[in-house]
C-alpha positions as CSV (number, residue, x, y, z in Angstrom):
1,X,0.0,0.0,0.0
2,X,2.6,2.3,0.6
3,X,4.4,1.8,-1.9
4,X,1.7,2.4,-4.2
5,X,0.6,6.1,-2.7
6,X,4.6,6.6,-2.9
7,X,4.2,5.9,-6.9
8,X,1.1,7.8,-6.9
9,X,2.2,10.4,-5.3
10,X,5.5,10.7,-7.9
11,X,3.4,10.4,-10.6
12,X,0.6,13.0,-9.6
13,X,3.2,15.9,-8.7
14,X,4.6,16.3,-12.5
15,X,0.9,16.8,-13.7
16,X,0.0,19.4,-11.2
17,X,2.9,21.0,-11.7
18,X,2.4,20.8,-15.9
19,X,-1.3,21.5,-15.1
20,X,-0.5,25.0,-13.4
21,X,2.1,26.1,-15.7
22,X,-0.8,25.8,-18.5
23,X,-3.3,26.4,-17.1
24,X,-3.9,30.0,-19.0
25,X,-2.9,28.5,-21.8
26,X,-5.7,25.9,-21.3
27,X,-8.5,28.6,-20.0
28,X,-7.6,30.6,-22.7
29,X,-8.2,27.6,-25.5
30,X,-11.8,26.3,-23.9
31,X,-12.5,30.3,-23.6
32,X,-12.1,30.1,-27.6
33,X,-13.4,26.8,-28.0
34,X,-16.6,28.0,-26.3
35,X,-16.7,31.3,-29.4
36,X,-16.3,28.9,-31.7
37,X,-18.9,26.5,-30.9
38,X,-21.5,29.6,-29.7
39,X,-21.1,30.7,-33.3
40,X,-21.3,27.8,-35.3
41,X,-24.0,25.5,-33.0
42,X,-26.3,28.4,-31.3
43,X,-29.2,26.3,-31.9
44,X,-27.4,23.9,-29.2
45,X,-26.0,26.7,-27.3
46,X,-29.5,27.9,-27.2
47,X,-30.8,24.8,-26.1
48,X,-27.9,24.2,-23.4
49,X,-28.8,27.3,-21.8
50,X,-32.3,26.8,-21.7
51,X,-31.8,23.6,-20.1
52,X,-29.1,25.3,-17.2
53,X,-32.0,27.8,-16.6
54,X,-34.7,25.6,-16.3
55,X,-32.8,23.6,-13.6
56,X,-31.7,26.7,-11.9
57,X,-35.1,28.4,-11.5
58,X,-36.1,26.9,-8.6
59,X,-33.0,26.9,-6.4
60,X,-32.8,30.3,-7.3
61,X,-36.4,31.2,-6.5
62,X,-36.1,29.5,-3.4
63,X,-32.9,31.5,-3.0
64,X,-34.8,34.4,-3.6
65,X,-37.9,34.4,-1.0
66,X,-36.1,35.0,2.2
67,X,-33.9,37.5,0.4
68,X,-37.3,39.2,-0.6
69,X,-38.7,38.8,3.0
70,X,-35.6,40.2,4.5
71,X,-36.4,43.5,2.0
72,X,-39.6,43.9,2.9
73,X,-38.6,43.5,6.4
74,X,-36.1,45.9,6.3
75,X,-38.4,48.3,4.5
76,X,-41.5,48.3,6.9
77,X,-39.1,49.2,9.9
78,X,-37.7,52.0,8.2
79,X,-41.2,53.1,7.4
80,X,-42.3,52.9,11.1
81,X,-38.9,54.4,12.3
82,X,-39.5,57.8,9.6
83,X,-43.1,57.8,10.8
84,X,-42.2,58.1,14.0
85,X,-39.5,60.6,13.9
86,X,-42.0,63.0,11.6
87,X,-44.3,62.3,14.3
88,X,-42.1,63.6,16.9
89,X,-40.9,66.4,14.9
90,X,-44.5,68.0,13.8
91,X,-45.3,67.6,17.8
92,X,-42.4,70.2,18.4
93,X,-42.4,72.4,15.2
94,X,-46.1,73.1,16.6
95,X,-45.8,73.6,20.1
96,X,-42.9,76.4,18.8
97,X,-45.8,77.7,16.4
98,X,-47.9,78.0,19.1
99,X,-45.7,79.4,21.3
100,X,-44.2,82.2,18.8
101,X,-48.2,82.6,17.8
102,X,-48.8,83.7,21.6
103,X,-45.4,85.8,21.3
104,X,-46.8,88.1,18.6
105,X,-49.9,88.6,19.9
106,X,-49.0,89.5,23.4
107,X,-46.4,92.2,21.4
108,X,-48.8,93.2,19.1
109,X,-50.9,94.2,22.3
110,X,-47.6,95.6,23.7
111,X,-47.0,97.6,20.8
112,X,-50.8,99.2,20.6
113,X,-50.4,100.2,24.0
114,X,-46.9,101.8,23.6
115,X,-48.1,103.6,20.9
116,X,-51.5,104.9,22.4
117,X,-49.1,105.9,25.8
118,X,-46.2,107.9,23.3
119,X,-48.8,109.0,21.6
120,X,-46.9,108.0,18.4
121,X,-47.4,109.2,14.8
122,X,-48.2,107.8,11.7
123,X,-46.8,104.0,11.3
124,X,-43.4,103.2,9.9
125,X,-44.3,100.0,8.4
126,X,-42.6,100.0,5.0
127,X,-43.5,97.9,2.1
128,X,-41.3,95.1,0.2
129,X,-40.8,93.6,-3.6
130,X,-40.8,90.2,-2.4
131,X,-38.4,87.7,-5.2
132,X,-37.5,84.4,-5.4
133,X,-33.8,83.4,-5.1
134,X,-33.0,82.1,-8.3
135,X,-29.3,81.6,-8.1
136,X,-26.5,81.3,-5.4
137,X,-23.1,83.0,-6.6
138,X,-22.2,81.9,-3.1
139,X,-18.0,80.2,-3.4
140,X,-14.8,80.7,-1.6
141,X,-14.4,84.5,-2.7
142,X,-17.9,85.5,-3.0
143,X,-21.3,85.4,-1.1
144,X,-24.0,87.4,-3.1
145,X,-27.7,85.5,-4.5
146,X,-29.7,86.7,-7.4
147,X,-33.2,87.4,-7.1
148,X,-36.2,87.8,-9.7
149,X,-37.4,90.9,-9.4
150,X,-35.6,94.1,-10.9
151,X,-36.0,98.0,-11.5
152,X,-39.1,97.5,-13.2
153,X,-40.0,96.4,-9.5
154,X,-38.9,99.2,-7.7
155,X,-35.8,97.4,-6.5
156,X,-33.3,100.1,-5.8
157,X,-29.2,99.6,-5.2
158,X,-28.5,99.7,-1.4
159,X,-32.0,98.1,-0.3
160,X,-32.2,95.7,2.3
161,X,-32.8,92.6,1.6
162,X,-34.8,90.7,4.5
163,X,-35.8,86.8,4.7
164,X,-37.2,84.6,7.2
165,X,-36.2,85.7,10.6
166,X,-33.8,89.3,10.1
167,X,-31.2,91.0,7.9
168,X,-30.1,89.3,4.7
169,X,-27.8,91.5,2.7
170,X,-27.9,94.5,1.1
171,X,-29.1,95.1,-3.0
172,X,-25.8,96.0,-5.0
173,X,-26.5,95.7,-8.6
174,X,-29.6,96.4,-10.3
175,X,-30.6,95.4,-13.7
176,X,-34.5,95.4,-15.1
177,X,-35.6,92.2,-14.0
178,X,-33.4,90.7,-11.7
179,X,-30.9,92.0,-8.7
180,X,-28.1,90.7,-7.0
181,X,-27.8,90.7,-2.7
182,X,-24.9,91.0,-1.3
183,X,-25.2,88.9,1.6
184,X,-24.0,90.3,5.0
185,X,-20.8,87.4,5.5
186,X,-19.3,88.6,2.3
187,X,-16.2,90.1,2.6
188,X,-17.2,93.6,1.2
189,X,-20.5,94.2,3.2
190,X,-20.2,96.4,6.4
191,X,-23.5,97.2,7.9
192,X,-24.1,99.9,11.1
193,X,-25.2,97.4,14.1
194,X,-25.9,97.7,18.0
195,X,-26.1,95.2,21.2
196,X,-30.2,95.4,22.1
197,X,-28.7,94.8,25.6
198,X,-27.4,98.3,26.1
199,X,-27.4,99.8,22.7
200,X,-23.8,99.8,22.1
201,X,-22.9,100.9,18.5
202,X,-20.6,98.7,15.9
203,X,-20.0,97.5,12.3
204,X,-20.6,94.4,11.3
205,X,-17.9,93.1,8.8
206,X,-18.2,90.0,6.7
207,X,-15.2,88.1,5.9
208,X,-16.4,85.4,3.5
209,X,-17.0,82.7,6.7
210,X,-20.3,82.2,8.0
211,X,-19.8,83.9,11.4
212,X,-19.5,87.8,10.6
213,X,-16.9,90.1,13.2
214,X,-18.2,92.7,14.9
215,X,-15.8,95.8,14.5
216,X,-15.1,99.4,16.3
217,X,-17.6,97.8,19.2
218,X,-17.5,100.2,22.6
219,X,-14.8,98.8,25.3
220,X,-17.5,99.6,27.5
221,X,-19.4,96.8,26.2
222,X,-19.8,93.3,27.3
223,X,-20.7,91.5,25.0
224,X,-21.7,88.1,25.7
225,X,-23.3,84.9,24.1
226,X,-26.4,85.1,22.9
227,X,-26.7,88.8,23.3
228,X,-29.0,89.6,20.2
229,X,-27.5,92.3,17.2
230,X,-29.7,94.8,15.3
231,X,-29.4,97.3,13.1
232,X,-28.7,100.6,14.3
233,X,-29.7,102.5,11.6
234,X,-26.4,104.8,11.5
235,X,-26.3,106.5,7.4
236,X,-29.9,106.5,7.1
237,X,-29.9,103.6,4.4
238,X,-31.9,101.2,7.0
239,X,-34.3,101.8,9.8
240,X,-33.2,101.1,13.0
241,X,-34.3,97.5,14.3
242,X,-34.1,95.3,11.7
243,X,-32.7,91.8,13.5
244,X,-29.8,90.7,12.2
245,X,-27.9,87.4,14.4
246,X,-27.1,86.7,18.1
247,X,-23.8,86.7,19.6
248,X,-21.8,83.6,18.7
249,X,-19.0,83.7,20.3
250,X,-16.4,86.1,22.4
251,X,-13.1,85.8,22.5
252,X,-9.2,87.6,22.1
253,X,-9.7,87.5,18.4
254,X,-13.3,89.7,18.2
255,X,-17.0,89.0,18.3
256,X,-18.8,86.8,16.3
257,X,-22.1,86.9,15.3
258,X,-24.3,84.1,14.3
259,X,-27.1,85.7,11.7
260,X,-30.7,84.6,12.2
261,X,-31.3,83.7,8.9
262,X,-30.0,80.3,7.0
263,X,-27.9,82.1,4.5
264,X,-27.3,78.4,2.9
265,X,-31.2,78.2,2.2
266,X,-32.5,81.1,0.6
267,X,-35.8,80.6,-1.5
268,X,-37.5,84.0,-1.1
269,X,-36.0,87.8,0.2
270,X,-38.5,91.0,0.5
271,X,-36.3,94.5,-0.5
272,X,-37.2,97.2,1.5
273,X,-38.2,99.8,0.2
274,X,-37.1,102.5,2.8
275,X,-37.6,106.0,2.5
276,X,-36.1,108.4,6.2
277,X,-37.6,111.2,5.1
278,X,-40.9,109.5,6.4
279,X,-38.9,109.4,9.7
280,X,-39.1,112.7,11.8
281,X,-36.0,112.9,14.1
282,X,-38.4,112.3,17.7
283,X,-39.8,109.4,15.7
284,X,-36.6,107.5,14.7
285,X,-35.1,108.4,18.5
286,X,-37.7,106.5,19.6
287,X,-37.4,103.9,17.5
288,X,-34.2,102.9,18.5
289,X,-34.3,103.4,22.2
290,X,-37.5,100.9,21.6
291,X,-35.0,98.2,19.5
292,X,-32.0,98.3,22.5
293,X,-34.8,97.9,25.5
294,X,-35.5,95.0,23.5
295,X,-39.4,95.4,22.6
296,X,-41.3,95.4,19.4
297,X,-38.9,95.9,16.3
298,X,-39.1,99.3,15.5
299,X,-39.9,97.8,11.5
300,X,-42.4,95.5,11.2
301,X,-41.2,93.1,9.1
302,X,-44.1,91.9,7.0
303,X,-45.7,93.9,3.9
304,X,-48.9,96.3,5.0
């Protein structure tokens, strides 16, 4: 017995060792062998493969149905997990709708009764040309947006442009049916600002990141987080008021603010159309003493 594994074994080694060394050589010949035949017996080719699929069909159905289950699985707890989380989050979007919604009415009250105690003149509500962002210039050198609406709209260079929740940017060209913002973190805008907590006076300066510096700020201030920033209405080219961000942070190398409004996810603006000579000087002094006590904005922020 041994001796014939021992012959065996001698005798097996030279072919797997031949076998190996041809191997591609052999792959290569049934690859063309297989050409060959495919193209001069498809009828039988045809046939062969027919035959392979009919045999494999029902493994691979079998195969198949707890792969499918698994799917369907998979795809009923994701539904029930979304479900649930869309749940939770219409629960707390309205409970901050209701809250905000008894917010401005107990201002709105507020600012009747302020105004009936002043005995305040006419109302400074301005009006708006409302457009649709229709394109973000927004890049490493440059943050501006492009809206629809144009001169023919009353859109003016040097409006401010407001969106959901404060200050956007300011209008810088103008053509006849479409106008480009520059938005407040771009490295060209500078736009008058005060603390509402004291009324301390300062420029806010973009610098192409999305946390804006405030510049030439009082050392008497003390500025702190969450300390909200308004316009101050310095220059005359925007009423006192407007918000614009909250402090972000405070440290050795300035003040940043954070703005209010999602610069990232712009779908509509409203341009102000602000004119100061509807502004006596009592008027606007009031105004702003109203905006750094922190009441009702001294512009309302909606179109009359």
């Amino acid at each position: 017995m041994r001796g014939r594994t021992g012959r065996s074994a001698w005798v097996a080694a030279p072919l797997r060792a031949l076998l190996q060394r041809f191997a591609f050589l052999l792959l290569l010949a049934a690859a063309i062998g297989l050409v060959i035949i495919s193209r001069t017996e498809r009828p039988l080719v045809e046939r062969t493969r027919a035959v392979i699929a009919d045999i494999a069909e029902p493994l691979l159905t079998v195969v198949a149905q707890p792969v499918a289950a698994v799917n369907a699985m998979i795809g009923w707890v994701d539904d029930i997990l979304y479900v649930h989380e869309e749940n939770f989050r219409l629960r707390t979007e309205n409970a901050r709708l209701l809250q905000w919604q008894d917010v401005s009415r107990r201002l709105e009250q507020d600012n009747a009764a302020l105004r009936r105690l002043l005995s305040a003149g006419p109302d400074l509500s301005q009006t708006f040309v409302t457009g649709r962002v229709i394109a973000d210039g927004g890049g490493s050198f440059v943050r501006t947006v492009l809206v629809n609406v144009g001169a023919r709209d009353g859109v003016r260079k040097g409006q401010a442009a407001i969106g959901e929740g404060g200050y956007v940017g300011r209008v810088a060209e103008v053509g006849q049916r479409a106008a480009r913002v520059l938005l407040l973190t771009d490295l060209n805008s500078r736009l008058p600002v005060m603390l509402q907590e004291g009324g301390h006076r300062a420029v806010l300066a973009g610098d192409n990141s999305d946390l804006p510096k405030l510049e030439y700020l009082s050392g008497a201030a003390k500025p702190a987080v969450g300390q909200r920033v308004v316009t101050s209405g310095d220059g005359g080219q925007f009423p006192a008021g407007i918000p614009v961000g909250e402090v972000a942070t405070v440290s050795d190398g300035g003040v940043r603010v954070r703005p209010f409004v999602d610069l990232s996810r712009l779908e509509f603006l409203r341009l102000m159309q602000f004119d100061e000579t509807r502004l006596d000087p009592d008027e606007q002094a009031r105004a702003e003493r109203a905006a750094a006590r922190g009441g009702a904005p001294a512009v309302p922020l909606q179109q009359p």
